[in-house]
KEMAR-363184 format. One line per field, with one value per residue (C-alpha): residue in three letters; z negated, y, x. Coordinates in Angstrom, 1 decimal, padded with zeros to 4 digits. Layout:
r = Ala,...
w = Z,...
v = Y,...
u = X,...
% end
This chain:
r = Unk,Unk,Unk,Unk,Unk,Unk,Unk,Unk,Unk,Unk,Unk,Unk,Unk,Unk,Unk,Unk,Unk,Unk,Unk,Unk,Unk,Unk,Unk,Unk,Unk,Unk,Unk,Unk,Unk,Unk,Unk,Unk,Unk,Unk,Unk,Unk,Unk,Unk,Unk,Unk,Unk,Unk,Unk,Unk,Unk,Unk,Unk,Unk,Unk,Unk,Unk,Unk,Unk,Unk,Unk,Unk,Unk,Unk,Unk,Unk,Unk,Unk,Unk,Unk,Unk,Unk,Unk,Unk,Unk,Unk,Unk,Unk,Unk,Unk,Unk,Unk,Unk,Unk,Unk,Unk,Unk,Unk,Unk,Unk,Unk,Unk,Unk,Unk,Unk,Unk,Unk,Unk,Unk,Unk,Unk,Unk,Unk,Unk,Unk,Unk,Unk,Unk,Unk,Unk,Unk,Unk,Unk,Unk,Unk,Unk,Unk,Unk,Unk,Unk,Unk,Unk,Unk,Unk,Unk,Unk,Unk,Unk,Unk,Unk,Unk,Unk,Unk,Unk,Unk,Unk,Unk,Unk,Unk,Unk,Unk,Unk,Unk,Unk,Unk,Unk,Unk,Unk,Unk,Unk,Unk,Unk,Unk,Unk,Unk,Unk,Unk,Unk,Unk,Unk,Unk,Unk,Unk,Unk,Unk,Unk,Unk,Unk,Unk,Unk,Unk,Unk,Unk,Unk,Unk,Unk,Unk,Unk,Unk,Unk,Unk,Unk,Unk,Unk,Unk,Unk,Unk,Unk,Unk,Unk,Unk,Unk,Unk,Unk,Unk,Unk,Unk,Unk,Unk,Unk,Unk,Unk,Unk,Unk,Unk,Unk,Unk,Unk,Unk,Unk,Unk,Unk,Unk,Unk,Unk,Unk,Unk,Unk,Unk,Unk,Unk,Unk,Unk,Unk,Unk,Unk,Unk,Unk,Unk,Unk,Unk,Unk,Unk,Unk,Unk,Unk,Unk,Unk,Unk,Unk,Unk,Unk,Unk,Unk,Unk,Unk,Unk,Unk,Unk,Unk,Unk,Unk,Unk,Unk,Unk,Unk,Unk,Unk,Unk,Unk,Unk,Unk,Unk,Unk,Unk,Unk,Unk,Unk,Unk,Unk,Unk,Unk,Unk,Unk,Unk,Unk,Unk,Unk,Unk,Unk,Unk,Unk,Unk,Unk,Unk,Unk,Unk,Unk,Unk,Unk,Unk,Unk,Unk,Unk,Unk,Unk,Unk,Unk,Unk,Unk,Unk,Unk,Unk,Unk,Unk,Unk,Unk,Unk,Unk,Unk,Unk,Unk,Unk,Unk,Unk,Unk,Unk,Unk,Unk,Unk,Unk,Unk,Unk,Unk,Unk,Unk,Unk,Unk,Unk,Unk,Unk,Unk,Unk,Unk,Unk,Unk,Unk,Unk,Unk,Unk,Unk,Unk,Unk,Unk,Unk,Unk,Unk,Unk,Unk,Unk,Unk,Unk,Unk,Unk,Unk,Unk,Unk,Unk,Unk,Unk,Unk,Unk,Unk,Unk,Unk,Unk,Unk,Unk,Unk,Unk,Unk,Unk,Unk,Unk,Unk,Unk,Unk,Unk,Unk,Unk,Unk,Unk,Unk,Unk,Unk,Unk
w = 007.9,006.9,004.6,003.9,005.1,004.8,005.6,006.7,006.7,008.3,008.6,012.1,012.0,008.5,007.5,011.2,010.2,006.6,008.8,011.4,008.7,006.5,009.8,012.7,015.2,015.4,016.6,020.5,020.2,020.1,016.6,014.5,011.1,009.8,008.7,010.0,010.0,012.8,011.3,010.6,011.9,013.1,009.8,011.9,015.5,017.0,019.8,022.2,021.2,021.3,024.9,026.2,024.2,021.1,018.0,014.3,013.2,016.1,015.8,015.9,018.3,021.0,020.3,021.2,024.5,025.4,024.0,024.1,023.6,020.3,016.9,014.0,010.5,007.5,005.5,002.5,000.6,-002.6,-000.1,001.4,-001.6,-002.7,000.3,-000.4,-003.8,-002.7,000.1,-002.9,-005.2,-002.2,-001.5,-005.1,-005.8,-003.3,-003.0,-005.0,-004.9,-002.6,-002.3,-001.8,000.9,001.0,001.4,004.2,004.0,002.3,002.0,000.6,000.2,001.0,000.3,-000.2,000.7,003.9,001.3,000.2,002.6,005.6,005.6,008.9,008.2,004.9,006.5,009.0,006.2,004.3,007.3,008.2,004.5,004.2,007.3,006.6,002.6,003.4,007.4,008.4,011.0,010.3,012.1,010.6,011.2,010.0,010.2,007.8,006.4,005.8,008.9,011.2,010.1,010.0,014.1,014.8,013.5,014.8,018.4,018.2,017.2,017.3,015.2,016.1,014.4,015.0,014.4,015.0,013.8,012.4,014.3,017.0,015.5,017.4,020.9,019.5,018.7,021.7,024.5,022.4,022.5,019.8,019.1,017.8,015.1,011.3,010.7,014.4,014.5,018.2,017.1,016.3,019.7,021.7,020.3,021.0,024.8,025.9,024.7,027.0,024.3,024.9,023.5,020.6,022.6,023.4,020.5,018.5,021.0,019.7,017.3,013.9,013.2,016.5,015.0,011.7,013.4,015.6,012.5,009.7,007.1,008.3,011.5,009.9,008.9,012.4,013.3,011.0,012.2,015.8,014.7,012.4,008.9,006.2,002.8,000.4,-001.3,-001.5,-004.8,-007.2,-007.0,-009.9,-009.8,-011.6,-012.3,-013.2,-012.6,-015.1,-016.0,-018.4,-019.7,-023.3,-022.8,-024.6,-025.5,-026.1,-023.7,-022.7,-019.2,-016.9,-013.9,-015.6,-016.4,-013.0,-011.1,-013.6,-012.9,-009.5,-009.4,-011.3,-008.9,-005.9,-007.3,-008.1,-004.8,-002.9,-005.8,-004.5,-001.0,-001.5,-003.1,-000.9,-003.6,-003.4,-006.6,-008.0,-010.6,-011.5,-015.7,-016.8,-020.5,-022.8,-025.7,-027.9,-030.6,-033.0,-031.5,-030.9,-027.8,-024.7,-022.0,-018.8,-016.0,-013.1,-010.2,-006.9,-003.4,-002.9,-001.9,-002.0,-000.3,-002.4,-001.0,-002.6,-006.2,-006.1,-006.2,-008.6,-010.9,-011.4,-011.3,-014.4,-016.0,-016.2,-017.8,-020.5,-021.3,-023.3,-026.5,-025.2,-027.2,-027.0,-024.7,-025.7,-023.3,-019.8,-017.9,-015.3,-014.7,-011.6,-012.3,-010.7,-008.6,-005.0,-002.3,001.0,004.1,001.8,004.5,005.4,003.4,004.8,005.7,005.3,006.5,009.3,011.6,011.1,007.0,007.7,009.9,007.3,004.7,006.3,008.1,004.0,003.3,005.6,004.6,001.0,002.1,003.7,001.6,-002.0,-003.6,-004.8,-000.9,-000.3,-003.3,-003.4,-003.1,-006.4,-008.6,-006.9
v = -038.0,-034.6,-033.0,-030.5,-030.5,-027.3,-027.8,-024.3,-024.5,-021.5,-021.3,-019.9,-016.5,-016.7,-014.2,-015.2,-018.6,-018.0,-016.3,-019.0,-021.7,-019.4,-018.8,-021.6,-019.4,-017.2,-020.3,-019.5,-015.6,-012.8,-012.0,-008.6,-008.4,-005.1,-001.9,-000.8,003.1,005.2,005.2,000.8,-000.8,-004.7,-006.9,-010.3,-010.9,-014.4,-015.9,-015.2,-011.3,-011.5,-012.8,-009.2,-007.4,-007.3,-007.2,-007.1,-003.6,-002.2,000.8,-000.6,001.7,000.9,-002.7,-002.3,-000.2,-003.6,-006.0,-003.8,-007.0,-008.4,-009.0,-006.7,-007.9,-005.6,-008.3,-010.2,-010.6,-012.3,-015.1,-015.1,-015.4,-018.1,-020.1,-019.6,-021.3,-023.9,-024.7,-024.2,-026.7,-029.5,-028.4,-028.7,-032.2,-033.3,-031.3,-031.8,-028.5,-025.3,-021.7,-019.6,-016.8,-014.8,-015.9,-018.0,-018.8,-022.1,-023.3,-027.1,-028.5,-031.9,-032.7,-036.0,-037.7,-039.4,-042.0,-042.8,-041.9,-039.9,-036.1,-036.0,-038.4,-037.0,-033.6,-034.8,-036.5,-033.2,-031.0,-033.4,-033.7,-029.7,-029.3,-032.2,-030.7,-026.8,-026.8,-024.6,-024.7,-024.9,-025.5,-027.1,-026.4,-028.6,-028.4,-028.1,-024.2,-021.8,-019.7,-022.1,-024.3,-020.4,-020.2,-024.0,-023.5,-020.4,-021.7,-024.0,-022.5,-022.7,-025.6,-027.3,-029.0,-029.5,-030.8,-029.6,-032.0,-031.5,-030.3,-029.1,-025.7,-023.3,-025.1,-025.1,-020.7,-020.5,-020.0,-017.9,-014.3,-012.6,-011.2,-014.7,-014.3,-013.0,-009.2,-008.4,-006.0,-003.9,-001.3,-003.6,-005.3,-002.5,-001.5,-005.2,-004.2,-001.0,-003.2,-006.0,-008.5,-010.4,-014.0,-015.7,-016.7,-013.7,-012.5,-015.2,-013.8,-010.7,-009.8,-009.3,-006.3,-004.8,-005.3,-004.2,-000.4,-000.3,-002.0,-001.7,-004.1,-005.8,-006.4,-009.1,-010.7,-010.4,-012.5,-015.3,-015.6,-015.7,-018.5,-020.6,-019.6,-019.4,-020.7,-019.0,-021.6,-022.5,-020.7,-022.6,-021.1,-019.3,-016.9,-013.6,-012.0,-008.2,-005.7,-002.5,000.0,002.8,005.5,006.8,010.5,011.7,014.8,014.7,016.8,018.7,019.5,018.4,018.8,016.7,014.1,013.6,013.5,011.0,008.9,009.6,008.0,004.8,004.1,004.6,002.3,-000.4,-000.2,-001.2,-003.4,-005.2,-005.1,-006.5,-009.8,-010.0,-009.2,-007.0,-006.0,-005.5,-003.3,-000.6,000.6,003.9,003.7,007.0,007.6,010.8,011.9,010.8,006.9,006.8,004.7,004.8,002.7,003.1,000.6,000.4,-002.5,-001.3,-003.0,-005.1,-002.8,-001.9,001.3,004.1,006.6,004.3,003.4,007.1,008.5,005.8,006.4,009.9,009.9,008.0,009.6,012.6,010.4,009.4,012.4,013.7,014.7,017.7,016.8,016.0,013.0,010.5,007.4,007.0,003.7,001.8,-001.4,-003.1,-006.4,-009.1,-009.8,-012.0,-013.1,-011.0,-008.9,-005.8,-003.5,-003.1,-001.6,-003.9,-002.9,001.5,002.9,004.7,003.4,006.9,006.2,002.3,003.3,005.7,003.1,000.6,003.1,004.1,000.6,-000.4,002.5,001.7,-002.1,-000.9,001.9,001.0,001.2,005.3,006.3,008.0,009.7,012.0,015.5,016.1,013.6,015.9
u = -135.7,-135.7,-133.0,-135.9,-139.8,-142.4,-145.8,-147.5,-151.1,-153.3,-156.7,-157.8,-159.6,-160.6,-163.1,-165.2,-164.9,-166.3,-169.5,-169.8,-170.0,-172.8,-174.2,-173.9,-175.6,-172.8,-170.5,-169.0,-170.1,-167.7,-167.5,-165.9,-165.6,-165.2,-166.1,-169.7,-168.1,-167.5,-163.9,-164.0,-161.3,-161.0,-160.4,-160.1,-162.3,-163.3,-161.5,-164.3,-163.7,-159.8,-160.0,-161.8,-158.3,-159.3,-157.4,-157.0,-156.7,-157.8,-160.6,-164.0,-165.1,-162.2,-163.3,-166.6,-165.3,-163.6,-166.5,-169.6,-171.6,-169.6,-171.9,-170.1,-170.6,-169.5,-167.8,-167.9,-164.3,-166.4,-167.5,-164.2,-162.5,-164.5,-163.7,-160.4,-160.4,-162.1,-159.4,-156.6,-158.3,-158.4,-154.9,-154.2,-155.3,-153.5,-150.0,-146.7,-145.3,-147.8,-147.5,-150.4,-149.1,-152.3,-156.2,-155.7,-152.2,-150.2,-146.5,-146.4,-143.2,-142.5,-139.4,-138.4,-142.0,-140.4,-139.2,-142.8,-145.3,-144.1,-144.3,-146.2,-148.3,-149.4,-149.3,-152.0,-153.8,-154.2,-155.7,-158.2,-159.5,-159.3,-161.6,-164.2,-164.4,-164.7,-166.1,-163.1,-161.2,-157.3,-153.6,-150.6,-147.0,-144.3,-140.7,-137.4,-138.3,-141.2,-140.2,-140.2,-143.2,-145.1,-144.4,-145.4,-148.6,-149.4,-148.4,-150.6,-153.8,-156.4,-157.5,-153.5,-151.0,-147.0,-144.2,-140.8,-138.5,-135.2,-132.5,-135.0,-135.9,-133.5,-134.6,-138.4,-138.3,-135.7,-138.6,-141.3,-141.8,-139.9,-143.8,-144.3,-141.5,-143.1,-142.9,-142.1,-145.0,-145.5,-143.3,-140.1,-141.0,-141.0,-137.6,-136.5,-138.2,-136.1,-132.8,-134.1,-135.0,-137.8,-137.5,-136.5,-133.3,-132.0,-132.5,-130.6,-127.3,-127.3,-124.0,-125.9,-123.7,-125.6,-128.8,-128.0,-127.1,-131.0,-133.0,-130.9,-131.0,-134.0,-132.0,-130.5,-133.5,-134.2,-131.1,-131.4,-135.7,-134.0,-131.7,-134.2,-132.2,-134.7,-133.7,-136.7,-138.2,-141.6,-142.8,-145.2,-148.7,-149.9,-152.7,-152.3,-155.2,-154.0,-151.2,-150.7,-148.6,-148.3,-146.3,-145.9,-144.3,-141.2,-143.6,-147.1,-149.3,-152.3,-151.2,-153.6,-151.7,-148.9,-151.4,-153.1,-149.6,-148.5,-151.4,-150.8,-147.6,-148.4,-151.5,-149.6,-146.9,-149.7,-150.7,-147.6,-147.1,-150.7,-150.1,-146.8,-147.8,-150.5,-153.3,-156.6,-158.4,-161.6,-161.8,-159.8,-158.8,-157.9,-156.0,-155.1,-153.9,-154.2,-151.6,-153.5,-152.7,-156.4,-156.9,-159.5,-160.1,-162.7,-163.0,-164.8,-165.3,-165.1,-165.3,-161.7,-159.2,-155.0,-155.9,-153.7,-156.2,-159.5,-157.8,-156.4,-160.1,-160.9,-158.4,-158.3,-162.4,-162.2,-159.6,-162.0,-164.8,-162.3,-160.5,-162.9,-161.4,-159.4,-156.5,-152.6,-152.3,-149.2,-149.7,-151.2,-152.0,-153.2,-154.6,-156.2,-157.9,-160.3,-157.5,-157.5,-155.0,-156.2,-154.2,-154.1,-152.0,-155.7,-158.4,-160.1,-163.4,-163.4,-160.9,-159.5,-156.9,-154.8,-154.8,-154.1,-151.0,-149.7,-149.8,-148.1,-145.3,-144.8,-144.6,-142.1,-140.0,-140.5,-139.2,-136.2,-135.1,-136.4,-139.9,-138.6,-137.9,-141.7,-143.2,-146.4,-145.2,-146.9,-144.6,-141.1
% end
């Protein structure tokens, strides 16, 4: 019996799944979903395209190099999303306790259902009545935490399920890749590489102390993956539809520099703040307030994005729209809306793989040394 039981369910290349299903004819091709620019990268690729090299994102135009004969489809988050909630409402009317993780993406605790109806077995239950009510394609992972039940089911995928039972989880990660471990992205691996660390295993030998002074804190994390400690708990889905912010100044102003690097700052911090929790938003609101406690607002919807650079252009062409008035401004805010679980360290299907890598390499500095680290030179 388990003390404790996770279920991680994934669905297997999502968004090409969503097409394949809308369109059958697709089914066995090698498939891209991304952005139709030169500049597009890879959003997610069929299994037929990954096994010519390629990857998520990966620039569209390399991909092609490596799969000149691949179908490349623009995308279409609104369908994806829908998919998505239908998936969550069959997961819903069935689970005790579930965690949405992103789009894609679920954590159901179990805990305790060995005494009534047998976590694997009800595990098993659930995938099959997920696939035969959406058409998609999906693998399962069970074991005694989310990080561990995470790596079961992506061993096995496509379309897989596992189960590592308790007790078994340090000889289950032992002989994987440490590529297979969550957040080990190429750049942490090939760190791992020069110091001759290559599996899970050898990893889990390292003094934590050691890995603390290469990674840092997240060296630790690195230790505890490597030895199957996870204790986060699965975290009760709830759907939040908008994040804001907003600043009322100690003096009120006309200066538009002032203005547009404040608004700068609290778009950029929405940003992280949405690719963070895993969100992508729809539509973007600009708020002022003039001395006179008058107050404005001007939205917009835009395509689904977390891109600082996108909302930025958003944000600040809307702020001219609204500041209209020409008088003293006391409040500014911010507000992006329409909200939906999706990989937002990609925007998604626009831009460039050099804009991509600098948000994530701000991301993961922001994750390590505080959400203040990196700031635009104009809020200094």
């Amino acid at each position: 019996m388990f003390e404790r039981a996770v279920l991680h369910l994934d669905l297997d290349a999502f968004f090409v799944s969503v097409e394949q299903l809308r369109n059958s004819q697709l089914r066995g091709k090698p498939l891209i979903i991304g952005g139709a620019s030169a500049r597009g990268v890879v959003a997610s690729c069929s299994y037929e395209a990954r096994a010519y090299g390629v990857h998520s994102a990966m620039p569209i135009k390399m991909a092609l190099k490596l799969c000149p004969d691949a179908i490349v489809l623009r995308g279409d988050m609104e369908a994806y999303s829908r998919q998505s909630a239908l998936i969550t409402e069959v997961i819903a009317s069935e689970a005790p306790l579930f965690e949405k993780a992103s789009i894609d993406e679920f954590y159901i605790d179990l805990t305790g259902m060995d005494r009534h109806f047998g976590c694997w077995s009800w595990a098993q239950q659930l995938r099959q009545k997920v696939i035969r009510e959406t058409g998609l394609p999906l693998s399962a992972g069970l074991a005694v935490n989310k990080l561990v039940s995470k790596v079961g089911a992506g061993v096995v995928k496509p379309n897989g399920e596992q189960l590592v039972e308790a007790g078994a989880e340090k000889a289950f990660l032992a002989p994987l890749s440490v590529r297979q471990l969550p957040s080990v992205g190429p750049a942490t691996y090939r760190k791992l590489s020069l110091m001759g660390v290559r599996t899970v295993q050898v990893l889990s030998q390292i003094p934590p102390l050691l890995l603390q002074r290469e990674f840092g804190q997240p060296g630790l994390h690195l230790w505890k993956k490597a030895n199957a400690i996870d204790d986060s708990p699965v975290e009760p889905y709830a759907d939040k539809q908008s994040l804001s912010t907003e600043r009322t100044f100690q003096k009120d102003t006309i200066d538009m520099q002032f203005l547009h690097d404040q608004l700068t700052g609290m778009v950029v911090k929405l940003a992280y703040e949405l690719r963070q929790s895993q969100k992508l938003t729809s539509c973007i609101a600009i708020k002022l307030r003039y001395t006179d406690f008058n107050t404005y607002t001007k939205q917009r919807h835009i395509p689904y994005t977390a891109s600082d650079q996108l909302l930025l252009q958003h944000a600040h062409e809307l702020f001219e729209r609204l500041y209209e008035r020409r008088q003293l401004v006391r409040l500014v805010g911010v507000q992006c809306s329409g909200l939906v679980q999706g990989r937002p360290q990609l925007s998604l299907f626009e831009a460039s793989e050099a804009e991509n890598e600098l948000a994530q390499a701000l991301d993961r500095i922001r994750n390590r040394f505080g959400k203040n680290a990196v700031v635009r030179a104009a809020m200094l």
